[in-house]
Short mmCIF file of the C-alpha atoms (twelve columns), coordinates in Angstrom:
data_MODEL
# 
_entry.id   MODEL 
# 
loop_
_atom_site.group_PDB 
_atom_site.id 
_atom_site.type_symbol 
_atom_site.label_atom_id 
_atom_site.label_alt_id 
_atom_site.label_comp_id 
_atom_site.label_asym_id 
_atom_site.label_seq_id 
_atom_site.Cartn_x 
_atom_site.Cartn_y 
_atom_site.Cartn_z 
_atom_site.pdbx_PDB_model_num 
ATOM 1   C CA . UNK A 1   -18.722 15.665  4.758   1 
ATOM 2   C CA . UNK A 2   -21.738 13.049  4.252   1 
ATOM 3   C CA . UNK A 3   -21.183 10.435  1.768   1 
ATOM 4   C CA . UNK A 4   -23.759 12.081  -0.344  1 
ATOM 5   C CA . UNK A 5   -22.152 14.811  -0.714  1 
ATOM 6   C CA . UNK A 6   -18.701 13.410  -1.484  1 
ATOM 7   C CA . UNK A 7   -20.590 11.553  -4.113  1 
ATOM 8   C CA . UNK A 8   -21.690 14.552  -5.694  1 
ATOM 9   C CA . UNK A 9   -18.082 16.010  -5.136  1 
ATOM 10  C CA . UNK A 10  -17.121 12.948  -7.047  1 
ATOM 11  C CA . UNK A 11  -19.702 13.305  -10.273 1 
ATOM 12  C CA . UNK A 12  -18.982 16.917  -10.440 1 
ATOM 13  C CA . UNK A 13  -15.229 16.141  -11.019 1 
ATOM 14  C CA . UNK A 14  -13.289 18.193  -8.535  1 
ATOM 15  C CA . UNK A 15  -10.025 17.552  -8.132  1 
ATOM 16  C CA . UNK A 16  -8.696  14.432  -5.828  1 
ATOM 17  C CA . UNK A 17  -6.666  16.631  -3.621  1 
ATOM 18  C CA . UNK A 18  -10.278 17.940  -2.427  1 
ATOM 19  C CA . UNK A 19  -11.012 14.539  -1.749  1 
ATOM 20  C CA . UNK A 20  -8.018  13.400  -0.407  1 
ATOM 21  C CA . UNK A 21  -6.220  16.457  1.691   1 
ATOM 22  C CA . UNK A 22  -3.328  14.594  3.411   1 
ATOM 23  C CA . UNK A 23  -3.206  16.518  6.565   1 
ATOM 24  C CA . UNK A 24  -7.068  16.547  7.130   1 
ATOM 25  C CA . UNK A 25  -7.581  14.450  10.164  1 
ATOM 26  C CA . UNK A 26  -10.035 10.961  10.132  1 
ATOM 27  C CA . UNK A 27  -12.822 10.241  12.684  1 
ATOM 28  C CA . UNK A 28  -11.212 10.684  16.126  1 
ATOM 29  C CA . UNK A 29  -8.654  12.746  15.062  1 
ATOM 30  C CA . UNK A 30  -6.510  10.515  13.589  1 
ATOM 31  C CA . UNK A 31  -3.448  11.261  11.306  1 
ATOM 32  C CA . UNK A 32  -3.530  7.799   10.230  1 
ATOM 33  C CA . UNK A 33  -5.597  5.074   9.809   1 
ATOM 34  C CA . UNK A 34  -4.939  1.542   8.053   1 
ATOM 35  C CA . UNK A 35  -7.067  0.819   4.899   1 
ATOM 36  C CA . UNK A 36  -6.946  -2.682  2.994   1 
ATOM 37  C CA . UNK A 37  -9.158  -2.949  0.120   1 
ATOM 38  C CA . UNK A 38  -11.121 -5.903  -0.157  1 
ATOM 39  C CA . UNK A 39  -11.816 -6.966  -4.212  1 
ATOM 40  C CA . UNK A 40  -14.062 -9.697  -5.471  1 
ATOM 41  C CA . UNK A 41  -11.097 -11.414 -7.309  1 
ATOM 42  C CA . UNK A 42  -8.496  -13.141 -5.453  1 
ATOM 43  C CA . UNK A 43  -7.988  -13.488 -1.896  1 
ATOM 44  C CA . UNK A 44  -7.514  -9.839  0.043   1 
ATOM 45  C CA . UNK A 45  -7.576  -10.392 3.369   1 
ATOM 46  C CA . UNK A 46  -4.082  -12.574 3.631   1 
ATOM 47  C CA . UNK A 47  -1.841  -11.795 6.259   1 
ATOM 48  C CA . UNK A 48  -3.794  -10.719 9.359   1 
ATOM 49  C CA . UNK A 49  -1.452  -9.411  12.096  1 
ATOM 50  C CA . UNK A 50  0.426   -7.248  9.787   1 
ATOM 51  C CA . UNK A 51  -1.699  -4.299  9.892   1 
ATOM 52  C CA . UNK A 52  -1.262  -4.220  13.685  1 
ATOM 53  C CA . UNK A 53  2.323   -4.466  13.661  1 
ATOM 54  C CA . UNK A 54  2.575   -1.771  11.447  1 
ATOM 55  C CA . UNK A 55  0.384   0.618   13.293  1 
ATOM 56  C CA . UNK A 56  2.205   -0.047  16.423  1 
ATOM 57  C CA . UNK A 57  5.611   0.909   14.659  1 
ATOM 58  C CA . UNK A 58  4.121   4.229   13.796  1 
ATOM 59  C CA . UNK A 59  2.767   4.757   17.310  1 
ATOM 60  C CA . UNK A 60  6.761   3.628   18.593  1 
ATOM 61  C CA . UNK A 61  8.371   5.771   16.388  1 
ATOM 62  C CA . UNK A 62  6.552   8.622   15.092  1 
ATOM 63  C CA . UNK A 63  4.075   11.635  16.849  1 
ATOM 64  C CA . UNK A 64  1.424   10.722  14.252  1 
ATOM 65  C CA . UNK A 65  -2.382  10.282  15.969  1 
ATOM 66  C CA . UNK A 66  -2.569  6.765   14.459  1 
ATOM 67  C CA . UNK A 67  -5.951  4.896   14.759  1 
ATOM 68  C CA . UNK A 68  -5.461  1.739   16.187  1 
ATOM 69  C CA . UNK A 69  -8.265  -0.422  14.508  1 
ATOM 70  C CA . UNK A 70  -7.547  -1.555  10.529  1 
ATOM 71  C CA . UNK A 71  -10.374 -0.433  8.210   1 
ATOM 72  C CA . UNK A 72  -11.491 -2.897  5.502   1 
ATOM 73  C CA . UNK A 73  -13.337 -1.287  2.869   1 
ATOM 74  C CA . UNK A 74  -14.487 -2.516  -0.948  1 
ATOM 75  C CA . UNK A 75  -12.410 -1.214  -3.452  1 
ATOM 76  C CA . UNK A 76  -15.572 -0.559  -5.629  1 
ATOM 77  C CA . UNK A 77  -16.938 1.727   -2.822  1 
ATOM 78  C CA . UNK A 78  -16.295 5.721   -3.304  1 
ATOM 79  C CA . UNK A 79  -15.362 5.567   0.296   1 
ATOM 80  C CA . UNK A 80  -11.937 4.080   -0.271  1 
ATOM 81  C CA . UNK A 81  -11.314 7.425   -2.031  1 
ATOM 82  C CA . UNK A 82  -10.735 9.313   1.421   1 
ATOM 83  C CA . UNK A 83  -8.398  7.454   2.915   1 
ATOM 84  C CA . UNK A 84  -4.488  8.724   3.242   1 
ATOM 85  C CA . UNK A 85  -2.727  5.400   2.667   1 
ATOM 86  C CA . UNK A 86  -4.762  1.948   0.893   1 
ATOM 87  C CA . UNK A 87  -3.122  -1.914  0.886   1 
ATOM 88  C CA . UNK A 88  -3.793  -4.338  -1.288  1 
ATOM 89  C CA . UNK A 89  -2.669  -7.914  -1.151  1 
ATOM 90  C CA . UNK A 90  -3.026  -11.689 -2.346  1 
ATOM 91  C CA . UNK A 91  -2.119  -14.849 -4.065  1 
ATOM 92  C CA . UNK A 92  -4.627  -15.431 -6.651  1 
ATOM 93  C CA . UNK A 93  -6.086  -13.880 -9.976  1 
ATOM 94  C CA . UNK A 94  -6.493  -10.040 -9.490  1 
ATOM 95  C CA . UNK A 95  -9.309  -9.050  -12.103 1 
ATOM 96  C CA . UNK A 96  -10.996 -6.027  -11.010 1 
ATOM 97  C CA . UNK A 97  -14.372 -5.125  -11.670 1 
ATOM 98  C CA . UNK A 98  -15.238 -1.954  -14.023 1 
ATOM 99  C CA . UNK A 99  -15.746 -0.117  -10.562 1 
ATOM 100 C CA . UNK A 100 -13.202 -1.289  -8.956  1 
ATOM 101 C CA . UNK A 101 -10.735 -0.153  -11.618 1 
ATOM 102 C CA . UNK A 102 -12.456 3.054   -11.749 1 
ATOM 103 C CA . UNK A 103 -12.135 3.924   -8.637  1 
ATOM 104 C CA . UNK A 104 -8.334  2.363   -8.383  1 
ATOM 105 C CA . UNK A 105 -7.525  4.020   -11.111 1 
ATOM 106 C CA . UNK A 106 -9.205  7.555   -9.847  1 
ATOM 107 C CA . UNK A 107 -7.223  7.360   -6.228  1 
ATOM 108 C CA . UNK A 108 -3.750  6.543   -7.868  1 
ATOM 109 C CA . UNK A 109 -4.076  9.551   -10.039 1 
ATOM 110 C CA . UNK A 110 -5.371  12.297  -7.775  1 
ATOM 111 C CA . UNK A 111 -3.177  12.330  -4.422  1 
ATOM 112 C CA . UNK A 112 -3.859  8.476   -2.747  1 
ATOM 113 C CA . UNK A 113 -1.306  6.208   -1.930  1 
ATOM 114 C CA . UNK A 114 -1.289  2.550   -2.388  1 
ATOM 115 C CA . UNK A 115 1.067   -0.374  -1.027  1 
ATOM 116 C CA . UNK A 116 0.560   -3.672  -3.026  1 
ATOM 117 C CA . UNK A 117 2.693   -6.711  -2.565  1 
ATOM 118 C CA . UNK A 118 2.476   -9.583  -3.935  1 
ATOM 119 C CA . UNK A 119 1.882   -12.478 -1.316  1 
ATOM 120 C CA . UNK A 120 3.762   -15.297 -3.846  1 
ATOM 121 C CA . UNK A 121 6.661   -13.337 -3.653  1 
ATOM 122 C CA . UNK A 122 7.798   -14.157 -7.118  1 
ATOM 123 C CA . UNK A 123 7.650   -12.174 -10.247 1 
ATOM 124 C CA . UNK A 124 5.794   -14.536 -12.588 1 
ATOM 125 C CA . UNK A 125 3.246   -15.926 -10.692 1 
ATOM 126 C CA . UNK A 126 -0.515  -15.689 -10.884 1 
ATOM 127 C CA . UNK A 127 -1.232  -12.410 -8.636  1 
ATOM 128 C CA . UNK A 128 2.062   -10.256 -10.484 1 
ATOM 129 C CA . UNK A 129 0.786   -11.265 -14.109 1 
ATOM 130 C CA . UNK A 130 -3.092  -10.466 -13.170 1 
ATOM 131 C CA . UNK A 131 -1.916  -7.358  -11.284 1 
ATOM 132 C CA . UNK A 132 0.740   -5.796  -13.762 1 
ATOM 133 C CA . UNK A 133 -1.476  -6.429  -16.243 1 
ATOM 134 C CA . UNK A 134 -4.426  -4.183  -14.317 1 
ATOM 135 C CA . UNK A 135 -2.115  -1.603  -13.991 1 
ATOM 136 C CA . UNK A 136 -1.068  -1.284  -17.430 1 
ATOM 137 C CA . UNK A 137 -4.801  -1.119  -18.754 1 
ATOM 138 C CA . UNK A 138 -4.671  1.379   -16.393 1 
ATOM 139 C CA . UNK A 139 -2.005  3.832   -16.456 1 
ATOM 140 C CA . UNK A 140 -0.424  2.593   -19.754 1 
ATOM 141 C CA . UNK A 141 2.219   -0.699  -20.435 1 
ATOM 142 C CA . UNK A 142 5.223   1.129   -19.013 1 
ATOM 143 C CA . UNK A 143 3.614   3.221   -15.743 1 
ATOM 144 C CA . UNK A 144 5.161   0.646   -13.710 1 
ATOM 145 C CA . UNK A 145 8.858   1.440   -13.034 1 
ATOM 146 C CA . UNK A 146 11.631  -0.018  -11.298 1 
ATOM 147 C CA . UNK A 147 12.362  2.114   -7.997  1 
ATOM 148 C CA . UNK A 148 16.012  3.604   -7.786  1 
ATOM 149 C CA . UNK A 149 17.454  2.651   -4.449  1 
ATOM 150 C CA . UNK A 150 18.559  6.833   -3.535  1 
ATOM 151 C CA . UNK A 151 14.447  7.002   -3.813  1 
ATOM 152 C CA . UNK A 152 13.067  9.306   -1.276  1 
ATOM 153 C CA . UNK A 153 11.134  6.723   -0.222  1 
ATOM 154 C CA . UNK A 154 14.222  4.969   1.598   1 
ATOM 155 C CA . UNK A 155 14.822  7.284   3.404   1 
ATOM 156 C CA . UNK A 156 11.891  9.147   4.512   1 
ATOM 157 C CA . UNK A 157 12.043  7.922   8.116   1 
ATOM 158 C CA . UNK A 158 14.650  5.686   8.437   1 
ATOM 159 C CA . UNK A 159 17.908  5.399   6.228   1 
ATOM 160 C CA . UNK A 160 18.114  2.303   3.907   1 
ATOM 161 C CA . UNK A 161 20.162  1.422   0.801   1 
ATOM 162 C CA . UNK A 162 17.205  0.217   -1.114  1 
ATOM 163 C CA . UNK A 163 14.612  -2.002  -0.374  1 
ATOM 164 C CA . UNK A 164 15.150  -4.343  2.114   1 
ATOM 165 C CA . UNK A 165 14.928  -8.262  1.674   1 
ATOM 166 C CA . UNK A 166 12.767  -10.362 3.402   1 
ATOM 167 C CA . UNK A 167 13.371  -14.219 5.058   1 
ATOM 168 C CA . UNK A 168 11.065  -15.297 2.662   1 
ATOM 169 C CA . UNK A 169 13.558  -14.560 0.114   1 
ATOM 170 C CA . UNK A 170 16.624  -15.715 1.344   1 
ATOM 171 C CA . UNK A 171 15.132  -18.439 2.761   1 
ATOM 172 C CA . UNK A 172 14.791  -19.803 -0.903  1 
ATOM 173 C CA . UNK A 173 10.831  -19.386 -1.359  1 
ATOM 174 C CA . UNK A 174 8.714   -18.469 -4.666  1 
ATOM 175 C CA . UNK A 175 10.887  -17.964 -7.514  1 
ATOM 176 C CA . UNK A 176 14.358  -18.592 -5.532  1 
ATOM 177 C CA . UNK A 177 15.675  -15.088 -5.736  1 
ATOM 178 C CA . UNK A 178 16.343  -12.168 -3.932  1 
ATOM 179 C CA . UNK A 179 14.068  -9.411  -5.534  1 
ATOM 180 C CA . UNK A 180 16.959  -6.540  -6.065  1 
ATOM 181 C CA . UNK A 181 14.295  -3.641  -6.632  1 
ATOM 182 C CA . UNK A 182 10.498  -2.119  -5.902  1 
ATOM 183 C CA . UNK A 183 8.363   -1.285  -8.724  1 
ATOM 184 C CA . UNK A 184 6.213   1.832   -8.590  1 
ATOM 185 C CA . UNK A 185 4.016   4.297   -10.317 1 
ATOM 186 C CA . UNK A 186 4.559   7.817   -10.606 1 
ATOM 187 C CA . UNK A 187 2.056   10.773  -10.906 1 
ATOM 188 C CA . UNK A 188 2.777   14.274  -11.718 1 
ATOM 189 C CA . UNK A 189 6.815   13.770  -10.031 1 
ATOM 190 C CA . UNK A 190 4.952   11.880  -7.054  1 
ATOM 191 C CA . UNK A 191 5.218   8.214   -6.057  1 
ATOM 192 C CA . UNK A 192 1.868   6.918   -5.914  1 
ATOM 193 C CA . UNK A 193 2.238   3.334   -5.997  1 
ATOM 194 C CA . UNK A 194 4.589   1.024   -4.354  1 
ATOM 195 C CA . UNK A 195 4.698   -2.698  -5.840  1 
ATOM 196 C CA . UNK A 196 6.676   -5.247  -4.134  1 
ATOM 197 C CA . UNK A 197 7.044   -8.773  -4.920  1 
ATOM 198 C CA . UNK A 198 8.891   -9.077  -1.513  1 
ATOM 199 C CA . UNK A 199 6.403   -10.237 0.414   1 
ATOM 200 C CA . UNK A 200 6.508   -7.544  3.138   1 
ATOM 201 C CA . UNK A 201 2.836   -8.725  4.224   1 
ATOM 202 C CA . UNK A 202 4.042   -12.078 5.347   1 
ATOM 203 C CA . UNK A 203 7.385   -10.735 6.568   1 
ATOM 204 C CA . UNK A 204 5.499   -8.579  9.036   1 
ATOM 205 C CA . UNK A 205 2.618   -11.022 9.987   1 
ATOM 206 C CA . UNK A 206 3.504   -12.719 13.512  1 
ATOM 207 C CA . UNK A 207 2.125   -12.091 16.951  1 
ATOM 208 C CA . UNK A 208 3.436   -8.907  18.376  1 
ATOM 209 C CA . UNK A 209 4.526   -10.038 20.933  1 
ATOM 210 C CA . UNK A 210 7.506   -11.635 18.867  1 
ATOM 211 C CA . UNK A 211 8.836   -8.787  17.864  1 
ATOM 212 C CA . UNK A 212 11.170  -8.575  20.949  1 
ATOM 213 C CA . UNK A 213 13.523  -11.088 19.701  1 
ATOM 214 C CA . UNK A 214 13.859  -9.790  16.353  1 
ATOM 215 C CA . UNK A 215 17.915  -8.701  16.464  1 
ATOM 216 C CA . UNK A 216 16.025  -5.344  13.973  1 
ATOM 217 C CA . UNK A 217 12.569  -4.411  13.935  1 
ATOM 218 C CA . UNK A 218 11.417  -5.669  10.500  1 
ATOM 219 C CA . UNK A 219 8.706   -3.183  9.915   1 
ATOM 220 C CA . UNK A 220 10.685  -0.207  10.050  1 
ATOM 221 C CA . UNK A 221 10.422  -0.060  6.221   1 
ATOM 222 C CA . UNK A 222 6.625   0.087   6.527   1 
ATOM 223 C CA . UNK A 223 7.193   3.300   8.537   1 
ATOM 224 C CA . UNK A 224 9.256   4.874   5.909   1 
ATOM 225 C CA . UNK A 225 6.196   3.715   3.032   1 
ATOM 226 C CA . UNK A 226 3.793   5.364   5.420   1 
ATOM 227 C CA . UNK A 227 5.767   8.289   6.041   1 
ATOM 228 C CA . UNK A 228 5.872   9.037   2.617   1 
ATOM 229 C CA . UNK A 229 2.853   8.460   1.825   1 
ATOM 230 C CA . UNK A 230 1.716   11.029  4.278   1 
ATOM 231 C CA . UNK A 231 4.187   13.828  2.804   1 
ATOM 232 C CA . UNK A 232 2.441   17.204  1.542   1 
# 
């Protein structure tokens, strides 16, 4: 499909699982490929190396054709609407433009999948007030909800009692506690969104070549998001 005519897709309103089949295969044949969306508020393009940790995990552990290269693309660009799985990410004052809410708010609700965590790793700073407060302008005050730990998501790959903490956390940082739950919004039965204030972006930023003396792989949770996501 040219981008003209997904943009006329797009005006004409058809339905988002058009534009976003989950099994269709990307460029190259991919099942997979990484997508962080860059906004003008804020600071998106935080923790570097964890994109490639992540899509080494899923070429370790899983048959899925995974595209080795992370794709940055603007929020406010229609193209962000065909990817299978989108991350967002920062520190700082998330105020989205009216096109990048639009088109947020038009990939949430018809089939995409996005991971957003919250860099602070607290749960009053800056980036979670800005960010909750997008979201309920959104998809209404209450569309985020706290994420019951027998979630499918938990165990979609791997088995885990809920979500699991990160070093930041216990190591004292942000707000000084461990962050007992997810957050995340639901569409038609169907996790859409995942919201952590965990930090998982940090948590899985280091050199790859570190991840040898790690007594557990600490991305294996990533796996499980992705696997989900990717779930007819």
């Amino acid at each position: 499909m040219t981008r003209a005519e997904f943009l006329r897709l797009l005006a004409g309103g058809l339905a988002a699982a058009t534009l976003i089949p989950r099994a269709a295969r990307g460029a190259g044949g991919y099942d997979f490929w990484f997508t962080r969306l860059r906004y003008d508020s804020g600071d998106w393009n935080v923790d570097e190396r964890m994109p490639s940790n992540l899509i080494t995990s899923l070429i370790d552990y899983t048959s899925l054709r995974v595209d080795p290269k992370e794709h940055v693309v603007a929020l406010a660009d229609p193209k962000m609407l065909t990817a299978p799985f989108c991350y967002l990410a920062g520190h700082k004052l998330v105020e989205f433009s009216a096109a990048e809410r639009r088109n947020f708010a038009t990939y949430v609700r018809n089939g995409g999948f996005v991971l957003v965590d919250d860099c602070n790793h607290d749960i009053d700073g800056l980036f979670a007030k800005s960010f909750e407060a997008e979201m309920a302008k959104m998809f209404g005050r209450d569309a985020l909800k706290k994420l019951p730990n027998n979630h499918p998501i938990f165990r979609s790959f791997f088995k885990f009692d809920g979500p699991p903490n990160t070093s930041l956390e216990l190591n004292g940082w942000g707000d000084d506690l461990v962050h007992d739950y997810v957050k995340g919004i639901t569409i038609n039965g169907r996790l859409q969104l995942l919201y952590s204030n965990k930090d998982y972006g940090c948590e899985w930023d280091y050199d790859w070549r570190n991840k040898r003396f790690l007594a557990q792989d600490n991305t294996r949770f990533g796996v499980n998001i992705v696997m989900y996501a990717l779930a007819a």
